[in-house]
C-alpha positions as a printed NumPy array, in Angstrom:
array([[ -4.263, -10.326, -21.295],
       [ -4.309, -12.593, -17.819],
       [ -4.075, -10.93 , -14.545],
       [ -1.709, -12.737, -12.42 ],
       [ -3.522, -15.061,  -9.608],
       [ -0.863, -15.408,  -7.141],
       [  1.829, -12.757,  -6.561],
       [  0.207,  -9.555,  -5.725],
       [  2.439,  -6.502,  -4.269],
       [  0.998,  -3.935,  -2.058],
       [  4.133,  -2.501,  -0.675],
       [  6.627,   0.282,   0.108],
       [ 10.068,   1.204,  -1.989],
       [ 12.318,   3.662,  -0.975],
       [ 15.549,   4.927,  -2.436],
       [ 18.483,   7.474,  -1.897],
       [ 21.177,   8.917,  -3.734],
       [ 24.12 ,  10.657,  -2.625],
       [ 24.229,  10.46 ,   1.642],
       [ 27.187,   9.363,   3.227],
       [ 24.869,   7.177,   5.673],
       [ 22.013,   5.854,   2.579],
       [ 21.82 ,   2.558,   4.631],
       [ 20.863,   4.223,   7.8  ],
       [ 18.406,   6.45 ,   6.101],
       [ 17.117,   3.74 ,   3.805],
       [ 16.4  ,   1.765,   7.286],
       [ 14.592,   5.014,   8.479],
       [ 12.178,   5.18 ,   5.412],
       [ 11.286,   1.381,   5.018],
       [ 10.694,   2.024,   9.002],
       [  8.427,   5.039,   8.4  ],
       [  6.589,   2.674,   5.28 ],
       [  5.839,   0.01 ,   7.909],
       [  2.364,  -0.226,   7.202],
       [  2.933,  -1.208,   3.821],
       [  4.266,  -4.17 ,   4.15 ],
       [  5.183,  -6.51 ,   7.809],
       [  5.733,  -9.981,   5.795],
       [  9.855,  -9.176,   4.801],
       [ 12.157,  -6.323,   4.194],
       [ 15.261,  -5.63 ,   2.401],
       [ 18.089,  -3.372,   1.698],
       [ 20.695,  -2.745,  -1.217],
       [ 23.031,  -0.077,  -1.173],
       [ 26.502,   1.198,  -3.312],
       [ 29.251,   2.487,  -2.226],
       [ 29.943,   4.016,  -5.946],
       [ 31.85 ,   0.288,  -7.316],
       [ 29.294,  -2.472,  -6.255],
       [ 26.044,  -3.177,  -4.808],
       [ 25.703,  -4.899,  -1.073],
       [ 22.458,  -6.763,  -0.23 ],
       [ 20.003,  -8.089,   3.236],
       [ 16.55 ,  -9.037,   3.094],
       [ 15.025, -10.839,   5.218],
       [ 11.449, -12.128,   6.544],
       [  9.765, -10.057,   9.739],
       [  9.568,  -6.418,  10.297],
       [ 12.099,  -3.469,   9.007],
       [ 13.614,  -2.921,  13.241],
       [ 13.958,  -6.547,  14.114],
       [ 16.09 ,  -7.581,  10.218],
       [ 18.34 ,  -4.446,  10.219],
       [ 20.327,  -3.734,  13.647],
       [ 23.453,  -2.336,  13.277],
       [ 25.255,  -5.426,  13.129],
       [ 23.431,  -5.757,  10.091],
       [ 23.897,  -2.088,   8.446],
       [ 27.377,  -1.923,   9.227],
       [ 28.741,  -4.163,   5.909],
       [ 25.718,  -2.139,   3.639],
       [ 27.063,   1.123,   4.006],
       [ 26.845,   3.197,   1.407],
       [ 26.177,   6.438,  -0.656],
       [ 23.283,   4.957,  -2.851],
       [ 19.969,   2.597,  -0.951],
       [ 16.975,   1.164,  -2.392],
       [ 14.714,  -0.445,  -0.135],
       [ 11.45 ,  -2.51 ,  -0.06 ],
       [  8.737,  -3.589,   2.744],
       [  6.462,  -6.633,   1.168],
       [  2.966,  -7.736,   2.735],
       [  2.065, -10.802,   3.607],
       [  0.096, -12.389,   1.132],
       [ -1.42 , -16.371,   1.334],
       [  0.775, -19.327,  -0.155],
       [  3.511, -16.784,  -1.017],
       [  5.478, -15.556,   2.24 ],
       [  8.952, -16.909,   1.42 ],
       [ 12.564, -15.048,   1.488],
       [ 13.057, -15.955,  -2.063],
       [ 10.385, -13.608,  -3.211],
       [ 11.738, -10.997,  -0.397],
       [ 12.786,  -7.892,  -2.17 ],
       [ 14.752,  -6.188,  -3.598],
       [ 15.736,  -8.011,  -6.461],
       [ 19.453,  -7.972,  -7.195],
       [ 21.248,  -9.276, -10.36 ],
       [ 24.157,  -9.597, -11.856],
       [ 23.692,  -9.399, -16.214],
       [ 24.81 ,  -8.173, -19.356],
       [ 23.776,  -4.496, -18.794],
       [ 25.987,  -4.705, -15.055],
       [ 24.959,  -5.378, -11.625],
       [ 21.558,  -3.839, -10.665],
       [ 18.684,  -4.17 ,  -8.009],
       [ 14.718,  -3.57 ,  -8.445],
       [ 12.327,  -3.163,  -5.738],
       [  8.586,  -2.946,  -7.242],
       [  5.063,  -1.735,  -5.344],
       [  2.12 ,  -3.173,  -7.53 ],
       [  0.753,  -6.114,  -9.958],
       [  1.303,  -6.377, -13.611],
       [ -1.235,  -8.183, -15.123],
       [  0.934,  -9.717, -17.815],
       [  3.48 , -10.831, -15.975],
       [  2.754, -14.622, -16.   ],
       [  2.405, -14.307, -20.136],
       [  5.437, -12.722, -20.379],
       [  6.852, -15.158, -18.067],
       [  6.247, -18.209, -19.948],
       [  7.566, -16.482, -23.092],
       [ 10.98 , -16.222, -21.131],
       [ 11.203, -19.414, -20.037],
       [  9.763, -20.989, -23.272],
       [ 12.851, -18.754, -24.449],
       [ 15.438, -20.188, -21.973],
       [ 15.145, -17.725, -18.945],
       [ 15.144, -19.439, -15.226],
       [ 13.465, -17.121, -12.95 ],
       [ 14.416, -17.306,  -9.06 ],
       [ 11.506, -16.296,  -7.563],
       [  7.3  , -16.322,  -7.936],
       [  7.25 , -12.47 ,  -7.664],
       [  6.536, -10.906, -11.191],
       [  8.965,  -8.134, -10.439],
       [ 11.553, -10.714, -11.933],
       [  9.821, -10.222, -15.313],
       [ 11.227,  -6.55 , -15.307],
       [ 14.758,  -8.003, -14.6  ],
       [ 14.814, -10.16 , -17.416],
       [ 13.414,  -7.966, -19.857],
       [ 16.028,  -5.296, -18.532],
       [ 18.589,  -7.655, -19.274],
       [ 17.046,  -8.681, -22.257],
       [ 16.571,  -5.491, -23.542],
       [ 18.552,  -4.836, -27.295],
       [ 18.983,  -0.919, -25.548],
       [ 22.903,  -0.602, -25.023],
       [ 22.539,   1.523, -21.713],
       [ 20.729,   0.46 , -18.422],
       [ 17.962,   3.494, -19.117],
       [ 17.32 ,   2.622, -21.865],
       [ 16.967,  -0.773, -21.231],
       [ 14.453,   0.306, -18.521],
       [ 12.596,   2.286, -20.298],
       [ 12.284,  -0.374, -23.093],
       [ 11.199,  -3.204, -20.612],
       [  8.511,  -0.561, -18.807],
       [  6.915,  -0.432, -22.4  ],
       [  6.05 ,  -4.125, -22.283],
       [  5.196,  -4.362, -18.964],
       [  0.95 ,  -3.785, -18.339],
       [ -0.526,  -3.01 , -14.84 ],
       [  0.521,  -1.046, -11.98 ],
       [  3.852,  -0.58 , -10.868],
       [  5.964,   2.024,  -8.989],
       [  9.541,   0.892,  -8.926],
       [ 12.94 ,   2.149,  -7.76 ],
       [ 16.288,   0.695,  -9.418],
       [ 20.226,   0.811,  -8.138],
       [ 23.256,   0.31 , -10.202],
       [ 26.345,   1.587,  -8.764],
       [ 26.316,   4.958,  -9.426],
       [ 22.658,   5.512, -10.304],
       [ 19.188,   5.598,  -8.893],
       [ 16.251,   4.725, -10.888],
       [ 12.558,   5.294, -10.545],
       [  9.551,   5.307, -12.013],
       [  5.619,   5.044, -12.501],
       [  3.242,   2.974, -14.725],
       [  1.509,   5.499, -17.463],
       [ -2.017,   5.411, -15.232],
       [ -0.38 ,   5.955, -12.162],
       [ -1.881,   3.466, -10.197],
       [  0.13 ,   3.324,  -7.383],
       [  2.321,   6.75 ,  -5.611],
       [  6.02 ,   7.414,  -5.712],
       [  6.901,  10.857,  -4.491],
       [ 10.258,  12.443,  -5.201],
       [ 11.977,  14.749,  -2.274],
       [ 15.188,  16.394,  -1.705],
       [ 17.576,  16.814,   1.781],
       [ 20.328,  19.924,   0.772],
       [ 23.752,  19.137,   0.635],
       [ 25.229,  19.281,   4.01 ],
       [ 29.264,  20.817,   4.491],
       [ 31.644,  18.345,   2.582],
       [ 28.753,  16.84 ,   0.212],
       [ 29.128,  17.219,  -3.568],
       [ 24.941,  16.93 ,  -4.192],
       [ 21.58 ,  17.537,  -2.645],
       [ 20.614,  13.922,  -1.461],
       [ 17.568,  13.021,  -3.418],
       [ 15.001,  10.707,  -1.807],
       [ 12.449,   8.685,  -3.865],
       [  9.411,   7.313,  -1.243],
       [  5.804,   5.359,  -1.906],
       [  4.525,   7.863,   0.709],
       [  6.05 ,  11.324,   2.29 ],
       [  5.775,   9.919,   5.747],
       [  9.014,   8.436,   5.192],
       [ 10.473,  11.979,   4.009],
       [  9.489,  13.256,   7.37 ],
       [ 11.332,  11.154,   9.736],
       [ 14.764,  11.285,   7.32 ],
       [ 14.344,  15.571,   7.148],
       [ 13.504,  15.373,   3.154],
       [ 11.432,  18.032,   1.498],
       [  9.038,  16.764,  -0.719],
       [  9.536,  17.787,  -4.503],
       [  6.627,  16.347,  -6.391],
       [  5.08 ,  12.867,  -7.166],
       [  7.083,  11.077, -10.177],
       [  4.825,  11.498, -13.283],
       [  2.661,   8.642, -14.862],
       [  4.786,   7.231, -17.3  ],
       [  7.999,   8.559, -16.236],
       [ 11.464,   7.224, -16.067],
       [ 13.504,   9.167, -13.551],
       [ 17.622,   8.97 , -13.215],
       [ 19.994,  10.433, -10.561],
       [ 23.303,   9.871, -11.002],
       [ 26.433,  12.107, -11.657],
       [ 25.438,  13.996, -13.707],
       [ 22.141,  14.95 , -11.604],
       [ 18.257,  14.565, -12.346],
       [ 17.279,  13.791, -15.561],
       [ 13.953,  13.236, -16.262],
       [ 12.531,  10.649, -19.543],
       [  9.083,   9.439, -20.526],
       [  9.381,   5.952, -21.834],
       [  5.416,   6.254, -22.457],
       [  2.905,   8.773, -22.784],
       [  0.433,   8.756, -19.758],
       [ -2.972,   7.558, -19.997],
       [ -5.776,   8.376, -18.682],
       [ -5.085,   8.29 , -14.874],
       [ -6.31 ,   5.276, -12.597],
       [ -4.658,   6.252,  -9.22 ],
       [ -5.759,   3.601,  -6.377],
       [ -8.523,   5.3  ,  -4.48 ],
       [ -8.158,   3.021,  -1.59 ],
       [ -4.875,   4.243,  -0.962],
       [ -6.684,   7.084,   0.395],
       [ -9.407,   5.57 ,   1.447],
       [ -7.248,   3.416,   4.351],
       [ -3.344,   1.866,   2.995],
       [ -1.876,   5.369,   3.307],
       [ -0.808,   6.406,   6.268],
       [ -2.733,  10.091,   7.041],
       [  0.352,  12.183,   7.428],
       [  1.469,  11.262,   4.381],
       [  0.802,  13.415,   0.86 ],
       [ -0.596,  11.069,  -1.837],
       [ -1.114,  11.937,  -5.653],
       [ -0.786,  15.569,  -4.522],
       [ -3.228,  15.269,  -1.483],
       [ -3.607,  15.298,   2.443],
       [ -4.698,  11.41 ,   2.873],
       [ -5.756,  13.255,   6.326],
       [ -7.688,  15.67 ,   4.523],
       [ -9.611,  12.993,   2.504],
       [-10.513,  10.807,   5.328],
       [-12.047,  13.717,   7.055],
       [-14.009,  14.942,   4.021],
       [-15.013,  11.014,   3.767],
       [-16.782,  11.334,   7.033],
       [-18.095,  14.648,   6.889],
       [-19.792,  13.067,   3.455],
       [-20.917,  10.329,   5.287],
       [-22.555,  12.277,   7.801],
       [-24.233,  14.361,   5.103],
       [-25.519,  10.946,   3.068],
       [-26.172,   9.007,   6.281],
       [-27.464,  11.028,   9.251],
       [-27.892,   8.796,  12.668],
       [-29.796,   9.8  ,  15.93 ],
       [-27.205,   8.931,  18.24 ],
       [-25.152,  10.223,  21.115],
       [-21.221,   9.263,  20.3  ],
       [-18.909,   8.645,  17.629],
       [-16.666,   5.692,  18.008],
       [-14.094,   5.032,  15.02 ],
       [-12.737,   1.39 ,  14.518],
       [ -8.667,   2.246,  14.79 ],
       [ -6.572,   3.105,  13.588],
       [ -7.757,   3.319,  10.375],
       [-11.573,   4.869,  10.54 ],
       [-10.109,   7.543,  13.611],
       [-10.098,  10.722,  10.712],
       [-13.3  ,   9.37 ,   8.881],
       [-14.753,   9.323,  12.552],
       [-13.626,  12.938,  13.144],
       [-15.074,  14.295,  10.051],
       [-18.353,  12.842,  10.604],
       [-18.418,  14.149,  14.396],
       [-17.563,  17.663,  13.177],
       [-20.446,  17.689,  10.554],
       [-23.168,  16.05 ,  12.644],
       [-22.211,  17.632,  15.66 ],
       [-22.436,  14.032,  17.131],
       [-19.368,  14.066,  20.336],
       [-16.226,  12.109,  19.425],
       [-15.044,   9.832,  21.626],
       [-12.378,   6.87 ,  21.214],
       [-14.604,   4.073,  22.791],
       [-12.262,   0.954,  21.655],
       [ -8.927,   1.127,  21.907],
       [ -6.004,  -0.156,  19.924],
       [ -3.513,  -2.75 ,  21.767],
       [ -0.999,  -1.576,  19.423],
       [  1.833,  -4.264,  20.323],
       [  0.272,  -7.328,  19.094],
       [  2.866,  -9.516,  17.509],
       [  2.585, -11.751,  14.467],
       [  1.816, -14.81 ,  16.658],
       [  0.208, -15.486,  20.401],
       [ -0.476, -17.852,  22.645],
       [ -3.89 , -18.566,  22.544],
       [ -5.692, -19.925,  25.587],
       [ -6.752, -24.002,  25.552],
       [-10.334, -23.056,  25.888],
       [-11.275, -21.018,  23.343],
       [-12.317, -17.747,  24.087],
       [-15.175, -15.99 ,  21.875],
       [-13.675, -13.239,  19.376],
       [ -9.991, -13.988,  20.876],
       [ -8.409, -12.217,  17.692],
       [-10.294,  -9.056,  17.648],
       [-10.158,  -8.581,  21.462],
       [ -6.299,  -9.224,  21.401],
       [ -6.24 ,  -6.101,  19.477],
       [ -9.489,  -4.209,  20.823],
       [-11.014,  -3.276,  24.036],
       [-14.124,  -1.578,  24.362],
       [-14.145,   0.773,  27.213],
       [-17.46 ,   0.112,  28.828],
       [-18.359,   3.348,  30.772],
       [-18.153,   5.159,  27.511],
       [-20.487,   3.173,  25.894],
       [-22.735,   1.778,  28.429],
       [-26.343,   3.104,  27.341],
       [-25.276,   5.093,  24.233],
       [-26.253,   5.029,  21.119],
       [-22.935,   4.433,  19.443],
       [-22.07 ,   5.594,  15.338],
       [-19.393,   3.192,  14.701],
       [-17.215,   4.317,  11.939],
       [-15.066,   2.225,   9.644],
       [-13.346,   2.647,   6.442],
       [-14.939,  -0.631,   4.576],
       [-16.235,  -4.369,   4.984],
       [-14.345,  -6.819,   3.272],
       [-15.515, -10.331,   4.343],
       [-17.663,  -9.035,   7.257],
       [-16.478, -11.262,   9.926],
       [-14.359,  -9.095,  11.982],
       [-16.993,  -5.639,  11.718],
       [-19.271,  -8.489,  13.066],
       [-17.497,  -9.333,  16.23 ],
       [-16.796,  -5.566,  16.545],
       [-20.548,  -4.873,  16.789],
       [-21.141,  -7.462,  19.163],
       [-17.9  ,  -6.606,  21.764],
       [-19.603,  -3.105,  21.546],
       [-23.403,  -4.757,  22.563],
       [-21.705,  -6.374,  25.385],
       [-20.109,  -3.158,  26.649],
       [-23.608,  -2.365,  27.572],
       [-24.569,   0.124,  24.226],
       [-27.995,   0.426,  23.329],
       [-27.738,   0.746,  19.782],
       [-25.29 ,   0.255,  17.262],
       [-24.981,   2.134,  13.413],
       [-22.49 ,   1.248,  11.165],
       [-21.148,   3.778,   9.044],
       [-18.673,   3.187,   6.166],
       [-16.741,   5.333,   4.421],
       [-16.431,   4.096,   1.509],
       [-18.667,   2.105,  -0.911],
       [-19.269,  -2.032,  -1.037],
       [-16.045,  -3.508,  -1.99 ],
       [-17.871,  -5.819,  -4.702],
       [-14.678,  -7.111,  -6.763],
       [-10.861,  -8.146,  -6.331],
       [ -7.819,  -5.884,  -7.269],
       [ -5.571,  -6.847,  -9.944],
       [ -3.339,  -3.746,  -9.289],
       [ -1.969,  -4.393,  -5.956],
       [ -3.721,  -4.777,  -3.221],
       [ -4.38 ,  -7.528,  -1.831],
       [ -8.204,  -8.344,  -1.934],
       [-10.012, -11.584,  -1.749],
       [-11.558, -12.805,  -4.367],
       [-15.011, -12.423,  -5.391],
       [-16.531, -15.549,  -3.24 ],
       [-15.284, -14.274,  -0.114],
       [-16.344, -10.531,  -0.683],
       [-19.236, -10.083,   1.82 ],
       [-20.819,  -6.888,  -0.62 ],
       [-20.532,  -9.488,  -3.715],
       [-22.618, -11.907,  -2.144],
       [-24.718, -10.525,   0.415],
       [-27.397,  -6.757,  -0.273],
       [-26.892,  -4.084,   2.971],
       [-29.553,  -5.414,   4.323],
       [-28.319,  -9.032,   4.332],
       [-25.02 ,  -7.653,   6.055],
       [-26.438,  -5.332,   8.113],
       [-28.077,  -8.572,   9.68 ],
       [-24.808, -11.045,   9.823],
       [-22.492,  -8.128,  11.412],
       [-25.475,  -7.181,  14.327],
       [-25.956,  -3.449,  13.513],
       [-29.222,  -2.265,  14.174],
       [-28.325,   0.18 ,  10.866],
       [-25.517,   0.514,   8.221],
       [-24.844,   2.351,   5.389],
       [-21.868,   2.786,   2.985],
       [-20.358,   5.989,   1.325],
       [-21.929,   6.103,  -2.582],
       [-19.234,   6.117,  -5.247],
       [-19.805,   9.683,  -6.142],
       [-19.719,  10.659,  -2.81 ],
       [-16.322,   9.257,  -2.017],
       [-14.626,  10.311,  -5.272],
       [-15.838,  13.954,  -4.354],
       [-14.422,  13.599,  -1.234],
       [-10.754,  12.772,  -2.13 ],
       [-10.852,  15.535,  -5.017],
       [-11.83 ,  13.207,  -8.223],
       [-10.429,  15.265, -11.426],
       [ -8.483,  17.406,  -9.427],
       [ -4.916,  16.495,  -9.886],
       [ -6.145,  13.293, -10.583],
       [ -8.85 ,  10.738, -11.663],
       [ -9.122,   7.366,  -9.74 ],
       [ -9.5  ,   3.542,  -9.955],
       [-12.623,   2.851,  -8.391],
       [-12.795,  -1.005,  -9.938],
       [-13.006,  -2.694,  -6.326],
       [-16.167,  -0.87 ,  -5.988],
       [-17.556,  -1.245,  -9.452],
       [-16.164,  -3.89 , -10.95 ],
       [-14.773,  -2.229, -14.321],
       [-11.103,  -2.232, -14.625],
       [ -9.032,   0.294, -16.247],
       [ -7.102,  -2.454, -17.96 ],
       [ -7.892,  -5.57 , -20.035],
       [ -8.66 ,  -8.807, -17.511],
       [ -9.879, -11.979, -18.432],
       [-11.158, -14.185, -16.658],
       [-12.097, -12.287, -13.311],
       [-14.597, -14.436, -11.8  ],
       [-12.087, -17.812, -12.044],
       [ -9.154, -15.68 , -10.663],
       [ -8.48 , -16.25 ,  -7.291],
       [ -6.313, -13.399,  -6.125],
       [ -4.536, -14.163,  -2.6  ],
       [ -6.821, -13.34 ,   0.277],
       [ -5.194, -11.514,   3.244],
       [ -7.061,  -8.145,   4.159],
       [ -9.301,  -9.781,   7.04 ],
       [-11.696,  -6.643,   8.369]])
């Protein structure tokens, strides 16, 4: 089995059946999933006889004005958010995916990788099929419509079988929503429910990657969609069908680690709750004498807390956020040093000014940006400067969905902590151990985790690894 080199998904689906405004509240969850993907969004609803369609490149508020929701209204929405990965950022691969074939019309929207997708591929095409886009959802469309299964579940459950790798998908055919989860459960998909309002027939059911977007729409969330688990709403209700039997579980760890957003409920846990027990671990593995604690936002601000509130170390938010930096800028003709990270970070100077500052972040990837970090922090006038990470070295690429860099361009794969404690500036640094972080987000649990960025051993079969180059756009 090959992994797949080029067209790597960390994303966010969403999907709702039975509202007499899906569109709007489809445009309210991909809005709410944000984070999970700024590169293009899109939108297909039903209104119970055929399926409308927009995607589009840039973020979920700028493609989908009313204007634009008007013609998709609906009963029935499935939605996707994509991030940006390198030599890929193209409408055609925008999601979701809608086709018209032998089993009827129907759409796909996919979070994750499947690491046979470019075998099964060049089966297809050896076999006749023309795919339309690089994104290896298309291999589940053609194997749906492949498929020797008379109905369109079955024909999705028989596809899912073939499929390897990590992938939490929603589905719309005219009168149906489909979703469902790889049998390791790599990546989340959590099920909720709004009640039927005066003059509705059903409950609204609401399929999200994370519960944040069940919050702003007024959903109640259910329970996660099981590992290996075909769910259908349609007429006749919920019914639920296991096209596999789960395997041992492989949940993404970084998820809670830092792609989550913390109000969210992930694989049956706070992702706030984790990040704080990831500092307050961190604190008990990697004491500091110091006199603040200054998380990198957004995403090290609970890690931060929890290590404050076990050391007893004061708090304080001594860089902020700019958070209204655009995709592009204007940069000025000379250059100025660290133009990027100061763009989106200020240090506030009377904070830090003489302290010895605990900086807190949730990992190093390539090393360059915690570096310029350290150093706008020196020149705020701090007299020393520990690094504190909550997780472990990120020492290998992801085939399962995030979007990594490969193993050249991993700082912890090249370089020991000592060596990178010297290129970023810190006068100390140490990372969470493995153990330590796995006890922290509640390893075995209500699930066991994929810890193969930080160790190198993959759940799955992958050849290969060290010629793969998977696309590089994570840029701490």
């Amino acid at each position: 089995m090959t992994a797949t080199d080029k067209f790597r998904d960390e994303c966010g689906v969403f999907a709702i059946f039975a509202h007499p405004e899906a569109e709007k509240l489809a445009y309210l969850g991909l809005h709410a999933l944000q984070h999970r993907g700024q590169e293009s969004a899109g939108i297909v609803t039903s209104d119970g006889m055929s399926l409308h369609a927009h995607k589009a490149m840039g973020l979920v508020a700028d493609i989908f004005t009313e204007e634009v929701l008007a013609p998709l209204h609906g009963t029935l929405a499935i939605g996707h958010t994509r991030y940006s990965t390198a030599g890929d950022s193209a409408l055609l691969n925008a999601q979701p995916i809608l086709v018209q074939s032998n089993k009827g019309m129907m759409a796909v929207a996919h979070n994750g990788n499947l690491v046979n997708a470019q075998d099964i591929r060049h089966r297809l095409e050896a076999m006749g099929s023309i795919f339309q886009t690089n994104s290896d959802t298309e291999v589940i469309v053609h194997l749906i419509a492949l498929s020797r299964e008379h109905t369109l579940p079955e024909a999705m459950a028989d596809s899912l079988r073939r499929v390897e790798g990590a992938f939490s998908l929603v589905m719309i055919s005219p009168d149906r929503i489909f979703a469902a989860r790889d049998p390791r459960g790599f990546r989340p998909l959590a099920m909720g429910r709004i009640p039927a309002q005066p003059g509705m027939k059903h409950d609204t059911i609401v399929f999200a990657s994370e519960t944040c977007a069940f919050d702003l729409i007024g959903a109640t969330y259910e329970r996660d969609v099981k590992p290996g688990e075909l769910v259908v709403v349609g007429p006749e209700g919920v019914t639920s069908h296991f096209y596999a039997p789960a395997q041992e579980q492989s949940s993404c760890i970084f998820e809670h680690v830092y792609f989550s957003r913390p109000d969210s409920f992930v694989f049956g846990r706070s992702v706030d709750k984790s990040r704080e027990m990831l500092g307050r671990q961190l604190a008990r593995e990697a004491p500091a004498e110091a006199d603040i604690v200054v998380p990198v936002p957004d995403s090290g601000v609970s890690a931060a807390m929890g290590y404050a509130g076990e050391s007893g170390i004061p708090f304080r938010f001594g860089l902020i956020r700019n958070h209204y930096v655009g995709r592009t800028f204007i940069e000025p003709s000379q250059s100025v040093r660290d133009f990027g990270v100061k763009l989106k970070l200020n240090p506030i100077r009377s904070l830090l000014e003489g302290k010895r500052v605990v900086l807190i972040d949730d990992s190093i990837v390539r090393g360059t940006t915690s570096r310029k970090i350290v150093r706008m922090i020196r020149s705020a006038g701090a007299k020393e400067v520990h690094m504190r990470v909550s997780c472990p070295p990120t020492i290998s690429p992801c085939y399962y969905g995030v979007d990594t860099p490969s193993k050249s361009q991993l700082i912890a794969a090249n370089k020991s902590v000592e060596e990178i404690r010297e290129y970023i500036g810190a006068d100390s640094l140490v990372y969470l151990s493995l153990e330590g972080m796995k006890k922290a987000c509640g390893d075995g649990e209500k699930t066991t985790y994929c810890t193969a960025c930080y160790t190198g051993k993959y759940p799955t079969d992958i050849v290969d690894v060290e010629e793969i180059q998977p696309a590089a756009v994570i840029k701490r």
